[in-house]
C-alpha positions in Angstrom: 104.8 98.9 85.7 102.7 100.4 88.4 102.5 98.9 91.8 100.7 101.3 94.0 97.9 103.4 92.8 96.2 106.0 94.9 92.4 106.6 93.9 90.4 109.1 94.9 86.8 108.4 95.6 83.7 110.5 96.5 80.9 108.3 95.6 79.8 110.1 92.3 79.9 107.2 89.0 82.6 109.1 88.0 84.8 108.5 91.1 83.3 104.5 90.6 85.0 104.5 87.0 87.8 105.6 88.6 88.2 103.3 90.8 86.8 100.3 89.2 89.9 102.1 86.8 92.1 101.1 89.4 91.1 98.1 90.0 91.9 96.6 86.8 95.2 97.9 86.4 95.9 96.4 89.9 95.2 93.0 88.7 97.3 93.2 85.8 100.0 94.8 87.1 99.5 92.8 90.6 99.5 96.9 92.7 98.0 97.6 95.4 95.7 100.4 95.5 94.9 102.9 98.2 91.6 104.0 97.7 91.6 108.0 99.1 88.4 109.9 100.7 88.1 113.2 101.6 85.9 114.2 104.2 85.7 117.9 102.9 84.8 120.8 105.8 82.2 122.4 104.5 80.8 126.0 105.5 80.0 126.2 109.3 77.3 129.0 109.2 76.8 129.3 113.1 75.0 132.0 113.5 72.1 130.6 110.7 69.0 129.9 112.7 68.3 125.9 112.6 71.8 125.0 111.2 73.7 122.3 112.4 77.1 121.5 111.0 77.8 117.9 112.9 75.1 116.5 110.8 76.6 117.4 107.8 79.7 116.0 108.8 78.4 113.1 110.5 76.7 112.2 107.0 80.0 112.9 104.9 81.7 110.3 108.3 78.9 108.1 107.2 79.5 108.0 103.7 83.0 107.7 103.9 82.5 104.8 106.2 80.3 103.2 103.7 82.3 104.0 100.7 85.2 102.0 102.3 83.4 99.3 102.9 82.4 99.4 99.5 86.0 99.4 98.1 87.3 97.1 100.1 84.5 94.2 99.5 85.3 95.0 95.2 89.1 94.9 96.5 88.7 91.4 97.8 86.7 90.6 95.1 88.8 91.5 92.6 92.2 89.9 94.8 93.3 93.4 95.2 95.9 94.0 98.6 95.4 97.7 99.9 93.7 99.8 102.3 90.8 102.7 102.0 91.9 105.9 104.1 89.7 108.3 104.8 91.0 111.5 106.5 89.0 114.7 107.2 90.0 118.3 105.8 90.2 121.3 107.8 88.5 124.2 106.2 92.3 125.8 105.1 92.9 122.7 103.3 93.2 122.1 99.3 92.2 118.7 98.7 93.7 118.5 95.8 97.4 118.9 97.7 95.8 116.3 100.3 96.1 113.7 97.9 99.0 114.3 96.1 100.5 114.5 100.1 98.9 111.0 100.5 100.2 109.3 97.2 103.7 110.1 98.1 103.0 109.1 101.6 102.1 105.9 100.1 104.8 105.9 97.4 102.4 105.7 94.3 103.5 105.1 91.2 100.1 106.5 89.9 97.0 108.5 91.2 93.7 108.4 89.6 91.0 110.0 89.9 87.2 110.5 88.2 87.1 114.6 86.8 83.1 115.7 86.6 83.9 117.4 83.2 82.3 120.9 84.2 82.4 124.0 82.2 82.3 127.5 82.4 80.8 129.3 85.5 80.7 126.1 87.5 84.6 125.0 86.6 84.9 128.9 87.8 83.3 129.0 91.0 83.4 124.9 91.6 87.0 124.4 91.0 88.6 121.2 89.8 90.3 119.0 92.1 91.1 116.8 89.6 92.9 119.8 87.3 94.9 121.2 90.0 96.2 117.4 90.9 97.3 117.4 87.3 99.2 120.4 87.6 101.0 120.2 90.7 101.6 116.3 90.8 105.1 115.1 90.4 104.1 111.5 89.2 101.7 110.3 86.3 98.0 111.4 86.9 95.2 109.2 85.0 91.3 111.4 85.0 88.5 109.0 83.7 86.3 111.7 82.5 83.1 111.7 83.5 81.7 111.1 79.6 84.1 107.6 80.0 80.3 105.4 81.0 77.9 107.6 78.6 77.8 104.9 75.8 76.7 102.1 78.5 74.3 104.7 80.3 72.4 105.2 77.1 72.2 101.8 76.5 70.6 101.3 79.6 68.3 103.7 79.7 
């Protein structure tokens, strides 16, 4: 049924659920998966004393670098055909229309995608990528919520 599944990743469990999400239905629906990272831009405060923007965004570089690496080692693992792309926002962009732009790009039958499950103020001033993919997305969007590991998280701890 689906044969190319975009997944957004950011490192958090929730985007790992996702993606380990993905991963299974690849294998039983033999899809390949694009596993999709955001480098976000984030405030560039120039005139604060001591502030350096490049290291943020070198870390977020880093971390996308090492989250691909990560994806594509569980790919092969798993016998899972795709790539990891990484792209950078500008500061005008809405990452949620990013990765609805990439899934078509990549002609996906599917996106998923890990949603934090926050409330209230912080779903107010946060935002919800994951909401506004559902509502303007044009093909089937699957949200592992972020509750979807608490049963095995107890049990651990």
């Amino acid at each position: 049924m689906f044969k190319r599944i975009l997944v957004a990743i950011d490192g958090s469990r929730t985007s790992e659920r996702a993606f380990s999400a993905a991963l299974d239905l690849a294998v039983t629906h033999q899809a390949v998966v694009q596993p999709y990272y955001v480098v976000e831009a984030g405030p560039m405060y120039l005139d604060v004393p001591g502030y350096d923007p490049s290291s943020l965004h070198s870390s977020l570089m880093e971390q996308g670098a090492s989250l691909a690496r990560e994806a594509a080692a569980q790919m092969t693992a798993r016998g899972v055909t795709g790539e990891v792309v990484t792209v950078e926002a500008t500061a005008s962009d809405d990452v949620a229309s990013l990765i609805i732009q990439a899934a078509h790009a990549f002609d996906a039958d599917l996106i998923i995608m890990g949603t934090h499950g926050r409330k209230g103020f912080q779903r107010l001033i946060l935002g919800s990528v994951a909401e506004r993919c559902l509502r303007q997305a044009t093909l089937p969007v699957l949200l592992i919520p972020s509750a979807a590991g608490g049963a095995e998280e107890k049990a651990t701890a």
